[in-house]
C-alpha positions as CSV (number, residue, x, y, z in Angstrom):
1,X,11.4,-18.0,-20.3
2,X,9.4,-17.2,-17.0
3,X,12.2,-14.4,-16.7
4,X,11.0,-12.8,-19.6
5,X,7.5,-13.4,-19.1
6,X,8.2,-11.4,-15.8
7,X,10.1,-8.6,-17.3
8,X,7.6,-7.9,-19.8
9,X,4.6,-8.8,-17.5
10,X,3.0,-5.2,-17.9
11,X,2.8,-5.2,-21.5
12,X,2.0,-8.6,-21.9
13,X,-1.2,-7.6,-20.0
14,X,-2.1,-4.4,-21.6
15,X,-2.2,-6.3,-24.8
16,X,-4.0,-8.9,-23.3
17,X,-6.4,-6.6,-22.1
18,X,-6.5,-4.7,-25.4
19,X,-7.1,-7.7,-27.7
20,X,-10.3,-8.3,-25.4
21,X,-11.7,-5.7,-25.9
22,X,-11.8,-5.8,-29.2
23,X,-12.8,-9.7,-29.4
24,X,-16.0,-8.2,-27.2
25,X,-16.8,-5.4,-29.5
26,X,-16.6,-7.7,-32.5
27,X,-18.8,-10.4,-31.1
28,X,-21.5,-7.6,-30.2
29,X,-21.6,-6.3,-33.8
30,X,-20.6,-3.0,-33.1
31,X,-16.6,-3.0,-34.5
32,X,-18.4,-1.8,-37.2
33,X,-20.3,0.9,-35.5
34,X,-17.0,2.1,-34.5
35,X,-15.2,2.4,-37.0
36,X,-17.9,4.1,-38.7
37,X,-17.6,7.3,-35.6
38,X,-14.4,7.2,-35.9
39,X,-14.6,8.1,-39.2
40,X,-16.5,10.9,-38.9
41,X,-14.7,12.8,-36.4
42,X,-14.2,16.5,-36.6
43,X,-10.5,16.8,-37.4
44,X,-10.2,20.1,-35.5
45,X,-11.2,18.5,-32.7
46,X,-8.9,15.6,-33.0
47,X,-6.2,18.2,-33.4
48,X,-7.3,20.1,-30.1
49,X,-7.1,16.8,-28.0
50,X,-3.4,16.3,-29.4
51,X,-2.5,19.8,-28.5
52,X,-3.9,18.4,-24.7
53,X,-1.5,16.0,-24.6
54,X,1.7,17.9,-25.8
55,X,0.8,20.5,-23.2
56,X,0.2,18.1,-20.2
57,X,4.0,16.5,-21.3
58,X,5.1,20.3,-22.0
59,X,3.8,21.2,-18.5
60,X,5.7,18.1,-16.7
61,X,8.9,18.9,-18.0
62,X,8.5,22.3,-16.9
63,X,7.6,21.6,-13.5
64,X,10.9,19.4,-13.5
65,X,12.9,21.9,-14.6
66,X,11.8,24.5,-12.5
67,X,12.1,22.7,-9.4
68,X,15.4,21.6,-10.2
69,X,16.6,25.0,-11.4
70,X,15.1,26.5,-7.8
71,X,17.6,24.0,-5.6
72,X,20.6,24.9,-7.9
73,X,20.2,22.3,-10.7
74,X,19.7,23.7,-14.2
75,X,19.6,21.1,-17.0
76,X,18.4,21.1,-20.9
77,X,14.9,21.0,-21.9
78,X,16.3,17.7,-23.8
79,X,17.3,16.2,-20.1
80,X,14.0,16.8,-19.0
81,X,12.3,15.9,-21.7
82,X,14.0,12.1,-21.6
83,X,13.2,12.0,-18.1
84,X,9.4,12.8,-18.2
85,X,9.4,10.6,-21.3
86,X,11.1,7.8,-19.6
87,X,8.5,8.2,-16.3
88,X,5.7,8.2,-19.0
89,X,6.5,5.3,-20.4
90,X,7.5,2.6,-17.2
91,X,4.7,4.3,-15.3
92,X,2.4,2.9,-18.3
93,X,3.1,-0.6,-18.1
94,X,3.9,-0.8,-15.0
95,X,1.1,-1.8,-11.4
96,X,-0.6,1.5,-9.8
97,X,2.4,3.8,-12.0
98,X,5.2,2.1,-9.8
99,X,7.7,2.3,-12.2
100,X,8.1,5.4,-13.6
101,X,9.4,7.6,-10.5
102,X,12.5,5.1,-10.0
103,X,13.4,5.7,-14.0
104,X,13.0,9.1,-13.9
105,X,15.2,9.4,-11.0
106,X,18.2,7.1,-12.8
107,X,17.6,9.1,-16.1
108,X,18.4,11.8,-14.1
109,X,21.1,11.1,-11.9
110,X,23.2,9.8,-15.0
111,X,22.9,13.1,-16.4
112,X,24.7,14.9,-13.4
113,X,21.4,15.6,-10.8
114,X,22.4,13.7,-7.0
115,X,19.7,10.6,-6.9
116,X,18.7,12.8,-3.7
117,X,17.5,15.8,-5.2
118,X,16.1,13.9,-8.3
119,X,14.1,12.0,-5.8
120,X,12.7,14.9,-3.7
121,X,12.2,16.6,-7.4
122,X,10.0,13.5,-8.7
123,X,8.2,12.9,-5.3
124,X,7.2,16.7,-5.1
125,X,6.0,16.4,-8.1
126,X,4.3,13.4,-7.3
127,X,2.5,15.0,-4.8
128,X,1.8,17.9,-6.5
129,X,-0.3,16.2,-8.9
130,X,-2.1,14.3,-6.5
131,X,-3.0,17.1,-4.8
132,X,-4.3,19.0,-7.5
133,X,-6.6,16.2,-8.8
134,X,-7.8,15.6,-5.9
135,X,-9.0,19.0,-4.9
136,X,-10.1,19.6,-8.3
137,X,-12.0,16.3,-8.1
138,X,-13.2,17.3,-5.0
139,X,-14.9,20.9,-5.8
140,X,-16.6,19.2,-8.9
141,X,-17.8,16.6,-7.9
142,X,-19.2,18.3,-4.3
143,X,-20.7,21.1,-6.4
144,X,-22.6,18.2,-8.8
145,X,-22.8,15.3,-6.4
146,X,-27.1,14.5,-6.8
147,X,-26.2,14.9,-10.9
148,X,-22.8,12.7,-10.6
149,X,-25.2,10.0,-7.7
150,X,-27.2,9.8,-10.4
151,X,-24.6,9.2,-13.3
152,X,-22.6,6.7,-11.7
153,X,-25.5,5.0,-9.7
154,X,-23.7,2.2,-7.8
155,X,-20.1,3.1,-8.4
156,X,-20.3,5.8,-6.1
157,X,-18.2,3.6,-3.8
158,X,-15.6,3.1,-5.9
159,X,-15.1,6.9,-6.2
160,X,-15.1,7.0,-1.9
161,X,-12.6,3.9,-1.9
162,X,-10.1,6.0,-4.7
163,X,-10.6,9.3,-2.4
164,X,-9.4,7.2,0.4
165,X,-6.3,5.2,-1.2
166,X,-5.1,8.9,-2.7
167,X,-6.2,11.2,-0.2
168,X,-5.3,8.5,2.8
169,X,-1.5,9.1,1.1
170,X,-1.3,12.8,1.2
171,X,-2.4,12.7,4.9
172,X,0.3,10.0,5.3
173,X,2.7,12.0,4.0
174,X,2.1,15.2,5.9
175,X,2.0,13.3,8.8
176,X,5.6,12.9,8.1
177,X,6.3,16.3,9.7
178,X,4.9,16.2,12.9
179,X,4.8,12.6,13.8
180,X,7.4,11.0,11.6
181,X,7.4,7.9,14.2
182,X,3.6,6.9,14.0
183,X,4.2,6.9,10.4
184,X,7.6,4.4,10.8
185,X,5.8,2.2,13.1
186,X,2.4,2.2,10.5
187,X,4.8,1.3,7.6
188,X,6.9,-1.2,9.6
189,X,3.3,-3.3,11.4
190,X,2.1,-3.5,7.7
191,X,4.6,-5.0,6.4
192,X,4.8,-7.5,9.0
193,X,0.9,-7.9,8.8
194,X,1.9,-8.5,4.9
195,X,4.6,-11.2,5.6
196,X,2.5,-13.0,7.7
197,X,-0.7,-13.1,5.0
198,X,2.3,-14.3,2.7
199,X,2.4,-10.6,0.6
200,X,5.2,-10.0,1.3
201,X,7.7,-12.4,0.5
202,X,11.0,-10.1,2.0
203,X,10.2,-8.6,4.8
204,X,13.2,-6.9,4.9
205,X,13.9,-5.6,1.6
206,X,10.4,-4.2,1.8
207,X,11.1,-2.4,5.0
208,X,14.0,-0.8,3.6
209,X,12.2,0.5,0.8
210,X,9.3,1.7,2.7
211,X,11.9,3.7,4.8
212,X,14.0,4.9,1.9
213,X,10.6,6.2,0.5
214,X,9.7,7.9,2.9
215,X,12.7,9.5,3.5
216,X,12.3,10.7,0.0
217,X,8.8,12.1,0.6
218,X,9.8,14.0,3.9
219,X,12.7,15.6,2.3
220,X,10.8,16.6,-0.8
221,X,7.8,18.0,1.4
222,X,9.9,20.1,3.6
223,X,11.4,21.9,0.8
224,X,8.5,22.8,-0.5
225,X,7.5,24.2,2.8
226,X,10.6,26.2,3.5
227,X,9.3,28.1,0.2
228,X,5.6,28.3,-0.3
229,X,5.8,30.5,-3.4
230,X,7.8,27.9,-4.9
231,X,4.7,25.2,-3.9
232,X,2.2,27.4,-5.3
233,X,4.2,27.1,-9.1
234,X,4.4,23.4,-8.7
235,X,0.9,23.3,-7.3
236,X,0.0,25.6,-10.4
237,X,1.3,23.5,-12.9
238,X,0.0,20.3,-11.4
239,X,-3.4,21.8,-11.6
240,X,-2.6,22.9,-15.2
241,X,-1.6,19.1,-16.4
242,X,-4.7,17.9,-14.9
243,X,-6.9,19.7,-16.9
244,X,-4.8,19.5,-19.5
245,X,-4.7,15.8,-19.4
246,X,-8.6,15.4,-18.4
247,X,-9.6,18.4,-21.4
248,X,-9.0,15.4,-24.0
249,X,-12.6,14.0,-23.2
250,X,-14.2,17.8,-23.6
251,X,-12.1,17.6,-27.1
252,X,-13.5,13.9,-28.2
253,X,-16.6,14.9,-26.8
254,X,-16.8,17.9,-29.8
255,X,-15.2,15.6,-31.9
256,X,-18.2,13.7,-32.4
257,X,-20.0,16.8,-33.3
258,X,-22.3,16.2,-29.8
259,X,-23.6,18.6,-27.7
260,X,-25.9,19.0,-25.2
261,X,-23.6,18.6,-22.0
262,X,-21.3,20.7,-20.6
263,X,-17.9,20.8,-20.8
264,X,-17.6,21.0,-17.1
265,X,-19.8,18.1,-16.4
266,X,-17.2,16.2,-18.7
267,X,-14.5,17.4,-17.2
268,X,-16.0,16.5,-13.6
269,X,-16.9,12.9,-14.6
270,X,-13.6,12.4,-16.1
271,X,-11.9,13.6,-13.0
272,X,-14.0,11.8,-10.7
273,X,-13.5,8.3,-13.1
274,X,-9.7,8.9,-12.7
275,X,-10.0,9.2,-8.9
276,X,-12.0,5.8,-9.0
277,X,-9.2,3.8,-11.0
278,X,-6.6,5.1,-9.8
279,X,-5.9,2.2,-6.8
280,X,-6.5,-0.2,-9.1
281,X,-3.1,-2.3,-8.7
282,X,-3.1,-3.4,-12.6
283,X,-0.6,-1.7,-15.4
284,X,-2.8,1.5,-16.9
285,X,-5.5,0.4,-14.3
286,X,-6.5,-1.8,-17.5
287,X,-9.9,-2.9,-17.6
288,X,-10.8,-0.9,-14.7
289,X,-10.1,2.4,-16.5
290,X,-12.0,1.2,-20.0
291,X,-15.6,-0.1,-18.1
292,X,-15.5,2.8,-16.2
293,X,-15.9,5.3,-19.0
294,X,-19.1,3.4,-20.1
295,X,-20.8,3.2,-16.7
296,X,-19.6,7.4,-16.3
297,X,-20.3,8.4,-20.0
298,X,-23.4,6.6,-20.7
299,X,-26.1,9.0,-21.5
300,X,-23.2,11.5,-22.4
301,X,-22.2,10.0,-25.2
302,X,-25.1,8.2,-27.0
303,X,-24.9,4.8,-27.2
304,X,-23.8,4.6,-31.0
305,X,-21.2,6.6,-30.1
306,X,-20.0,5.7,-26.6
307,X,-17.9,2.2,-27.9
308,X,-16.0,4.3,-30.4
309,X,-15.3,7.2,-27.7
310,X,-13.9,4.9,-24.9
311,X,-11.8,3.7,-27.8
312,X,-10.6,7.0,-28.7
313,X,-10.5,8.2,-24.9
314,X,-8.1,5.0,-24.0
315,X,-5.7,6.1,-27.2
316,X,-5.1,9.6,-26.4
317,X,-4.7,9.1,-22.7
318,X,-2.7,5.8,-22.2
319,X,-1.2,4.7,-25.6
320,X,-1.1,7.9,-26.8
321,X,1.7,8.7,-23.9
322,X,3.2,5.2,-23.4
323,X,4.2,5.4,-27.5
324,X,4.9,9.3,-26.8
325,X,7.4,8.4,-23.9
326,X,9.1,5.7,-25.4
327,X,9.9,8.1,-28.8
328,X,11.1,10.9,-26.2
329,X,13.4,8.3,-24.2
330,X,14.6,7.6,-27.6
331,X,15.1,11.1,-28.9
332,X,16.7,12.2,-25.7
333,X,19.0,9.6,-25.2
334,X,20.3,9.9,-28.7
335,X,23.5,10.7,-28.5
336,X,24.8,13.7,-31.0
337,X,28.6,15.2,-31.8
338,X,29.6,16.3,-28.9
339,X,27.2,15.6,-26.5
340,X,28.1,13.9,-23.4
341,X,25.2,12.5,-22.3
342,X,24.6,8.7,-21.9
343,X,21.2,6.7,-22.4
344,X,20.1,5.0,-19.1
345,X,21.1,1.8,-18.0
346,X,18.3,-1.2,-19.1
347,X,16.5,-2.1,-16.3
348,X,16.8,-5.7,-15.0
């Protein structure tokens, strides 16, 4: 019993956390209220925030491919499509997204790519992404900081704090080039700090992850140095499944027939809100993620609307893609006449 209570942890949670929510709304009399806006969105609209989604999935499978395909690996659109499905979905239920880079990188290594280049394939990735949502983060929220100061009055810090968990990473992984044993000796003193605040319960095995990691994260940075034009096109697409991703609250926003703000002072809170949850350590950053968008979007959305748009918002951007990467795990893995390829094994 606790074993399964421990497998299934992460989605035990989210529905824990999802079930409040709605217990909340329904003891504050405005279920009703929501339903009600929901009702009344403009379909188009709807439509246009689906068509987000399917591009920000399109866009990751692409970026797979190509950086595959540029070290000598070509595989199917169906290969990659199971892979980025299978990282959508473990990344979901699993703490701060831990999950879904190790899956991608089985899903692909039992379809022919070396766990080596599948891992320096996912990390770059990885840190193309970061990248790009930070520096897009960055521009829009320096360009509208008194306007976002105001917005967000005392979360500020929280957006600071997510800068410096994601940013601190990227600065820890480029200082993998020129000072590769500072970094070592960082990794190895925290997790001895770690075993002896009792975090850390095997010193060891964590050690030899940390290592193997960031191995991983070395390899995959220098061979996107050795090619720059090939880091602008992963950079590119990063940038282009970020907006794609955050464009879903310019579509809801439309959806409810409002106007009055911009759709790139949406797209800047929406950025800036992801930055903020990001570091939280919880599957989906649940709970974090859903307050959030009131304290940003209040104001934005009125208030008979802004229940039924976190709602929405939460849908299209978390179980939207956790139900959309389980069905293309599924599809993927399906095996046809033929067809040599082989689900993934089940993870322990």
């Amino acid at each position: 019993m606790k074993k399964a209570i421990r497998k299934y942890a992460g989605v035990i949670y989210i529905a824990l956390m999802s079930a409040a929510v709605l217990i909340v709304l329904s003891c504050t009399d405005e279920l009703g209220q929501v339903w009600t806006a929901m009702g009344s969105l403009d379909g188009r609209w709807v439509f246009a925030a689906l068509g987000c989604i399917a591009a920000y999935l399109f866009l990751r499978m692409a970026a797979l491919r190509h950086y595959l395909a540029r070290h000598g690996v070509r595989i199917s659109w169906r290969t990659a499509m199971g892979a980025t499905g299978v990282g959508q979905f473990y990344s979901a239920i699993t703490p701060s997204a831990s999950g879904g880079q190790p899956m991608q990188v089985l899903w692909l290594r039992r379809r022919g790519v070396p766990a080596s280049l599948g891992t320096a394939c996912v990390s770059a990735k990885f840190l193309g992404f970061q990248t790009a949502f930070l520096i897009l983060g960055g521009v829009l929220g320096l360009t509208n900081w008194a306007a976002v100061s105001e917005q967000i009055y005392g979360l500020r810090w929280l957006v600071v704090a997510g800068y410096a968990v994601n940013g601190g990473l990227i600065v820890l992984v480029m200082l993998t080039l020129p000072r590769a044993g500072i970094v070592r000796w960082l990794g190895g003193w925290l997790v001895r700090l770690g075993a002896k605040l009792h975090l850390v319960k095997r010193p060891r095995q964590a050690l030899e992850r940390f290592e193997a990691s960031f191995a991983d994260y070395r390899t995959a940075l220098l061979s996107l140095l050795k090619t720059p034009s090939d880091a602008l096109v992963m950079f590119g697409l990063s940038l282009a499944q970020v907006v794609a991703y955050m464009g879903v609250t310019v579509c809801l926003y439309h959806a409810f027939g409002l106007s009055g703000a911009s759709d790139l002072w949406i797209l800047t809170l929406q950025t800036l809100l992801f930055i903020a949850a990001a570091f939280v350590p919880l599957p989906g950053a649940a709970g974090a993620q859903e307050s959030g968008f009131v304290v940003f979007f209040r104001g934005v959305f009125p208030e008979g609307n802004l229940a039924a748009a976190m709602l929405c918002w939460r849908f299209f951007t978390y179980y939207l893609l956790m139900i959309a990467g389980l069905a293309m795990t599924a599809l993927a893995g399906k095996r046809k006449n033929g067809d040599s390829e082989m689900p993934p094994d089940s993870p322990e």
